[in-house]
N, C-alpha and C positions, 0 to 999 in steps of 0.2 A: 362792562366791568372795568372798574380804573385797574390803568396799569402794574399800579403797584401792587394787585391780587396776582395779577394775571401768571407772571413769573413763577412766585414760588408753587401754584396749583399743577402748570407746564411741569416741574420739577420733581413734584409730587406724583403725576401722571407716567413720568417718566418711570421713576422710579418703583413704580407698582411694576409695568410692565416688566423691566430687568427682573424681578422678584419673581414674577410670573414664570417666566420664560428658566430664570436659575432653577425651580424647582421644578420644572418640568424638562428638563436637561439630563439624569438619566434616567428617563423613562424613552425621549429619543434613543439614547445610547442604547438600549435595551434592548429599540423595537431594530436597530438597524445590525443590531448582531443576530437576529432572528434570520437564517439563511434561506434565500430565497427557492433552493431545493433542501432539503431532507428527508435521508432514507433512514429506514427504522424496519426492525425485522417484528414479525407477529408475536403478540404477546409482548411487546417493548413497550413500556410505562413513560410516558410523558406527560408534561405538567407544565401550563405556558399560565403566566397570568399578568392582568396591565390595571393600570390605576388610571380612570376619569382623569381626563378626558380624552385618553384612549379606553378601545376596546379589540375583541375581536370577536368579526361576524361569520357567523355558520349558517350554510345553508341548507335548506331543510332536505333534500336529498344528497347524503354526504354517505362516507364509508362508515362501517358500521364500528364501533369503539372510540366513536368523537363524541362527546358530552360536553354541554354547556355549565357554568355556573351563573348568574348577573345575582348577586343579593343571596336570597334563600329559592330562587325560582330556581327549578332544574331546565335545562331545552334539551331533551332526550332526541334520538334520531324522528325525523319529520316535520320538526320545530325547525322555523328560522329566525335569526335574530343576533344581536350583539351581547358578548358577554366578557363580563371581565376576568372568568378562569376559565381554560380549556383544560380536561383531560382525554390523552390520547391514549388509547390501549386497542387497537385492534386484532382482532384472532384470525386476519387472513388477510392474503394480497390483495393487493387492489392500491388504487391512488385515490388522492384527495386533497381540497385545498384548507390553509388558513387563511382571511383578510383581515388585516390589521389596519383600524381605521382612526383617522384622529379627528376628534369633533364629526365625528360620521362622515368624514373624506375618507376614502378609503388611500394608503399611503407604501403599502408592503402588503406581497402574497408571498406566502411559506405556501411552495408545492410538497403534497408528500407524496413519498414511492413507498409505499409497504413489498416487501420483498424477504424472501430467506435468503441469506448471503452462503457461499458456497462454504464447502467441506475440505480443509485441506490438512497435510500431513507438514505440521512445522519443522524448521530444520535444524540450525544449531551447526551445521556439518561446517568445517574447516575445507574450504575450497582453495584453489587457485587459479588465477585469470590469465590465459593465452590469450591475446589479440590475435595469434596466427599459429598455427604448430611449427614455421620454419619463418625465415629471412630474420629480416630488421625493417622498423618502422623510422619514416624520414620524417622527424617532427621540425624542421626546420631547415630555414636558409643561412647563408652566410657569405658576405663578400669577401675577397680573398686578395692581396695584393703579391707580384711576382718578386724579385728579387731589386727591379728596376722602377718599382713603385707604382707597377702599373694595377689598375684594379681590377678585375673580373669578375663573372658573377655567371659562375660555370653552371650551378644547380637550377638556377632563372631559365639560360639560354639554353639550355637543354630540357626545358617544358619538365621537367619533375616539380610533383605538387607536394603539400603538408599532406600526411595521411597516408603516401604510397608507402605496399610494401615491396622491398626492395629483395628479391629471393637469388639473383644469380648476379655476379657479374664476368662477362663473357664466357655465359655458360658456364660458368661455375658456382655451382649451389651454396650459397649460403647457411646454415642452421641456425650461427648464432651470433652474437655483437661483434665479440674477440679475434673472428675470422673475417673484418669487414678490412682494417687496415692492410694489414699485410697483403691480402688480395688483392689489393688496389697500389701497394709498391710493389709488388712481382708484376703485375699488368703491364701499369703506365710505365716503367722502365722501356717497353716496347717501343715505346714511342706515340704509339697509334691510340685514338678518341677507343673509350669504352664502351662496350656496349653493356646497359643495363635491364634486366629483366626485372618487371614490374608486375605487379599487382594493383591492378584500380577499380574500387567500385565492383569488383567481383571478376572483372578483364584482365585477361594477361596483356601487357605491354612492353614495346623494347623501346629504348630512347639513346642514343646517343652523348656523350660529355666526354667533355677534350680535358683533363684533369691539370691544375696548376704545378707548376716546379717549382720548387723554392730550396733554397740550399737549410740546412739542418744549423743551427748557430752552432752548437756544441762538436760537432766531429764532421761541419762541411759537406757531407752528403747530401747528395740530392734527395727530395721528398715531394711526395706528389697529391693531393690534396684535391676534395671535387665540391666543398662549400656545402655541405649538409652536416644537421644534426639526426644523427641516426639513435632509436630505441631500443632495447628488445622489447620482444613484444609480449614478455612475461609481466604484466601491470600487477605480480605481487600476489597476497595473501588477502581472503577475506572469508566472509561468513553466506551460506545457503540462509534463505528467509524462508521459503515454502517451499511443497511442491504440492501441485493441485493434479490429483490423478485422474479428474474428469478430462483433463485439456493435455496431461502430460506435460504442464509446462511447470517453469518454475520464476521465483524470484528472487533477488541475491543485492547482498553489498546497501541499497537503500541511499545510496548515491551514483553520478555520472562517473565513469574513469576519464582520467585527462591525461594529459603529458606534458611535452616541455610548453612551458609559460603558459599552463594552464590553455593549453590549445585542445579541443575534444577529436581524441582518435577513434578512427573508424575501427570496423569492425573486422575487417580484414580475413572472414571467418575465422571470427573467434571461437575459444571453444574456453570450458571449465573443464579443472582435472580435481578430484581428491588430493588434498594436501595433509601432511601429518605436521603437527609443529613441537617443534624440538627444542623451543626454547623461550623465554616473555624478558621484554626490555621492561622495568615497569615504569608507569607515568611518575609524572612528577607536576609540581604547577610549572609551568611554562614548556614543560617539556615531556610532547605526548609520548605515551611508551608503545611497542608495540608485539606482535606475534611474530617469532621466527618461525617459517614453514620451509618443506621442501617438498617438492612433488616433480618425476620424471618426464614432464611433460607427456607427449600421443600416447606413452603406454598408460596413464590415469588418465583419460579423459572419460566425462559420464557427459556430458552435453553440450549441445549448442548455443552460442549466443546470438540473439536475432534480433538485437533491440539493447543499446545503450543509452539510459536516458537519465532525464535529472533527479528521479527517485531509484534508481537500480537498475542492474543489466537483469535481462527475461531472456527465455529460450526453454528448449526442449531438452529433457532426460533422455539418456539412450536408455536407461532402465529407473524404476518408480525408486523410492528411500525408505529407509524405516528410521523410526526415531525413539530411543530405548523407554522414554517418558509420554512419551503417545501412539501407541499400540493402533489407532485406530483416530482418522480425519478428526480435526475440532474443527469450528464454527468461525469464520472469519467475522470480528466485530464492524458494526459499522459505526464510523465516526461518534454520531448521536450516542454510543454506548461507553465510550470511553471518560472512564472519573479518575479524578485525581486519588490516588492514595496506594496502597501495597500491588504488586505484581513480582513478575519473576522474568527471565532472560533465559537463554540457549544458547550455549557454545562455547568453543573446546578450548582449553588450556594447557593438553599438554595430547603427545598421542594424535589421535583422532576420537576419543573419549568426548562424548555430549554431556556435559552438566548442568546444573538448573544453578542459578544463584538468583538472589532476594532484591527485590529494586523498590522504589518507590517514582511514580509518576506524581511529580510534582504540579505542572501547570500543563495544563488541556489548552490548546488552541482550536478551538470549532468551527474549523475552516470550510468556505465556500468554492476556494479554487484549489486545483492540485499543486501542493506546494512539500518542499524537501520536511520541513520542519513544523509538525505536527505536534510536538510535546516536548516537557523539561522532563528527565528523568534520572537519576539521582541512585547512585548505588551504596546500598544497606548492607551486601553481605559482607560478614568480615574477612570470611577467607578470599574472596574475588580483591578485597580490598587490600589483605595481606600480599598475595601473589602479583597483582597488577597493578593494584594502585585504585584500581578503578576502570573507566571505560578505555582502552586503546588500538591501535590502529591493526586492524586486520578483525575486530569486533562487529566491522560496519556490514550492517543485514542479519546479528542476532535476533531472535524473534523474539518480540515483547509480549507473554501471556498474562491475562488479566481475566479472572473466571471464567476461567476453561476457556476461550476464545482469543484467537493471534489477533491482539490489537494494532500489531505496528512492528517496524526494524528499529534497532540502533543506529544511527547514522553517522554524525560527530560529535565531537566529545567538547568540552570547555578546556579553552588550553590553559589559564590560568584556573582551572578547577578542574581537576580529571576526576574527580569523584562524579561531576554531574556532567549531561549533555542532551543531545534531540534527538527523538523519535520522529519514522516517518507513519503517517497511517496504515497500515494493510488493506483498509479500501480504497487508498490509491493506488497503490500496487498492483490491485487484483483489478481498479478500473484499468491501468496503465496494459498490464496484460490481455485483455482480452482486445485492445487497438491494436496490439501488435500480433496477437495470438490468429486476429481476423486475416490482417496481411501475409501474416506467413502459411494460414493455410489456404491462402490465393494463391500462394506463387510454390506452394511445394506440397499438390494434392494428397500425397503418402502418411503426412502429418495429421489429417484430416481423420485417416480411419479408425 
C-alpha cells in the first residue's frame, strides 16, 4: 500500500476504536458500580440490565427468584446462559451469584445474601454523652516555660497520655472541669510533685508531676501549671438512632465523638443519660445552629457506651425505649432498598417530645464499604425549617424512615446550606453493632443473657 493511503486509513482505525471504546464507557461505568456483595431482603424486586457486548451469565442451579431475559427467550431456573436483563425477586433466604461478562470474559461477580434484616424500635430520643460520670479528660500536651525561660514539659515526663481520665488529684476527687485549677493552686503551693489519679484503658493509675511556677503578670502571684489540656467529659447533646430489643443494644449520633484537635477520645466508661432541651440556636448558611440540652448527669443515665466509631457510638440500654410513632419494631432497610425521593426524620425539639418532620432523600450513594456518608437529604418541613433552620447540631443519629423501614441517621449537615445534609445507612450501623455487640458479649457474659 503507498504511503500516502497508509496514514489517513491508521487515522481512520484509530478513530473507530476511540468511538468504540466512547460508547461503551458507561456501560463500564454501570458494570463497576454493580457491588461486588448485595444484600436484599425476600420479596425485594430487582432489575439489572447491560447492552452487547456485555451480558450477564446465570447458572443453571441458582436461588429460586433469579430469571433471565436475552431477546424474547426467557432462562427460567435450570437454564444456564447469558442474558442481557436479570430480574431478582426472591421469597426466601438463601445466597446466589451474578457474573458479569464482557465479550464472554467474565469481569465482575455480584454475590447476593437474601436475608430478613432485623426488627428494631427507632429513636428520635434527645440524649446526652458522658465519656465518664466523674474527672476530666486530658486531650492534650503543652510545653510550658518558667519565669527564667526555661522550658519544661511536665505532662510528657510524668508519662500522662492523650485520652487519660484524670479523677483525683492527691486524693482528691475530681467531678468536674471548674474544680481542676484551683486544686492544683491549693496543692502545688506545697511544694511537693502531685500525685495524679488516673484512669487508662479501663486501669486505675497514679503518676507523679512536679507542676511549673510562674509568677501571675497581673497581681504577681505565684501560679502553678502542669502542661495539659483537660475536657469534661460531657461531649454534648445528640440524638438515639435505634434500639434493637433482640441484642439490647442501641445506636446513636451516626458519627465518631472527638475532642480537642479533633483527636478521638476514649471511652473512659462512657455512659448515655436522657437529656431534655430547652432551647434551638437555629442554622443559618455558614453558621450551623444547634440544640440546647440539659441532663443531671449518673442520675439520667439509661446506658452504656461500648464502642465509639466512625458511624456512631453502640452500647447497651439499662432498660428497652418506646417511641410514641412506633408502637411496635420496624424493619431495618437494607442499602439495595433505599430511593431517592420523600421520607421523614425523628427527633426532639423542645422537652423530650419525639416529632416526625417531612424530608426528602435527594441523592443515594450505593455503597460497597462502610462509610459515614450514605445519602443527600434535604429538609421539606416547614415548621423544622421555621424553628431550626433546617438540619443542626445535636440532630446527629435522627432516624431516617422511608416506608415503614429505618433507612439511615442524620449525621452532618451542609454548613453553607443547613436545609441539606448526609445520611448514614442503618445497615451499617446494624453491621457496625453486631462487631461490637460480639466483643462485648465476650468480655461481659451478663449481657449475653
Amino acid at each position: 500500500m503507498p504511503p500516502r493511503f497508509r496514514k489517513p486509513l491508521v487515522i481512520g482505525f484509530v478513530l473507530c476504536v476511540v468511538i468504540c471504546l466512547f460508547s461503551l464507557l458507561p456501560q463500564f461505568i454501570k458494570v463497576q458500580l454493580y457491588p461486588t456483595k448485595l444484600k436484599i431482603v425476600p420479596g425485594q424486586h430487582l432489575q439489572l440490565s447491560l447492552k452487547r457486548p456485555f451480558s450477564i451469565y446465570l447458572e443453571a442451579n441458582r436461588l429460586d427468584g433469579i430469571n433471565g431475559v436475552n431477546g424474547k427467550t426467557k432462562l427460567e431456573k435450570g437454564q444456564s446462559g447469558s442474558c442481557s436483563q436479570v430480574m431478582v425477586r426472591p421469597e426466601r433466604e438463601g445466597t446466589g451469584t451474578l457474573e458479569i461478562r464482557f465479550l464472554g470474559i467474565p469481569i465482575r461477580r455480584v454475590n447476593l445474601l437474601v436475608q430478613e434484616m432485623p426488627q428494631v424500635i427507632p429513636g428520635g430520643h434527645a440524649i446526652g454523652v458522658l465519656m465518664a460520670k466523674e474527672g476530666v479528660i486530658i486531650s492534650g500536651h503543652l510545653p510550658l516555660r518558667d519565669d527564667q525561660g526555661k522550658e519544661y514539659y511536665p505532662a510528657e515526663e510524668a508519662g500522662l497520655e492523650v485520652g487519660d481520665l484524670l479523677i483525683a488529684i492527691n486524693e482528691i476527687p475530681i467531678q468536674r472541669i471548674n474544680q481542676v485549677d484551683p486544686l492544683i493552686q491549693q496543692e502545688a503551693v506545697k511544694g511537693l510533685p502531685l500525685t495524679l489519679t488516673l484512669i487508662r484503658q479501663g486501669q486505675t493509675i497514679k503518676e507523679k508531676i512536679q507542676p511549673v511556677k510562674r509568677k501571675d503578670g497581673q497581681n504577681g502571684t505565684d501560679r502553678y501549671f502542669l502542661g495539659v489540656y483537660v475536657e469534661d467529659p460531657a461531649a454534648g447533646v445528640g440524638t438515639l438512632t435505634y434500639y434493637n430489643p433482640q441484642t439490647r443494644q442501641y445506636g446513636a449520633l451516626g458519627h465518631k465523638i472527638v475532642g480537642f484537635s479533633n483527636r478521638e477520645l476514649p471511652l473512659a466508661n462512657g455512659k448515655i443519660v436522657s437529656a431534655r432541651i430547652t432551647g434551638i440556636n437555629q442554622g443559618n448558611r455558614g453558621e450551623p445552629g444547634e440544640k440546647i440540652g440539659i441532663f443531671s448527669g449518673s442520675n439520667d443515665i439509661i446506658g452504656d457506651i461500648s464502642a465509639n466509631t466512625p458511624i456512631g457510638i453502640f452500647g447497651s440500654l439499662r432498660n428497652g425505649v418506646t417511641n410514641p410513632w412506633h408502637q411496635r419494631p420496624i424493619p431495618v432497610s437494607t442499602i439495595s432498598e433505599v430511593r431517592p425521593g420523600p421520607a421523614e426524620i425523628l427527633t426532639v425539639l423542645s422537652g423530650n417530645e419525639i416529632r416526625r418532620f417531612s424530608i426528602e432523600i435527594q441523592k443515594v450513594y450505593y455503597q460497597t464499604n462502610l462509610r459515614d456518608k450514605g445519602m443527600v437529604v434535604k429538609v421539606t418541613d416547614s415548621e423544622l425549617l421555621n424553628q431550626a433552620g433546617g438540619i443542626i447540631q445535636g440532630m446527629s443519629g435522627s432516624p431516617i424512615i422511608q416506608n415503614g423501614k429505618l433507612v439511615g441517621a442524620i449525621t452532618h449537615v451542609f454548613v453553607n446550606d443547613p436545609t441539606r445534609g448526609y445520611g448514614v445507612f442503618a445497615e451499617w450501623m446494624l453491621q457496625m453493632e453486631e462487631t461490637f455487640g460480639r466483643t462485648t458479649q465476650d468480655v461481659h457474659p451478663d449481657l449475653a443473657s
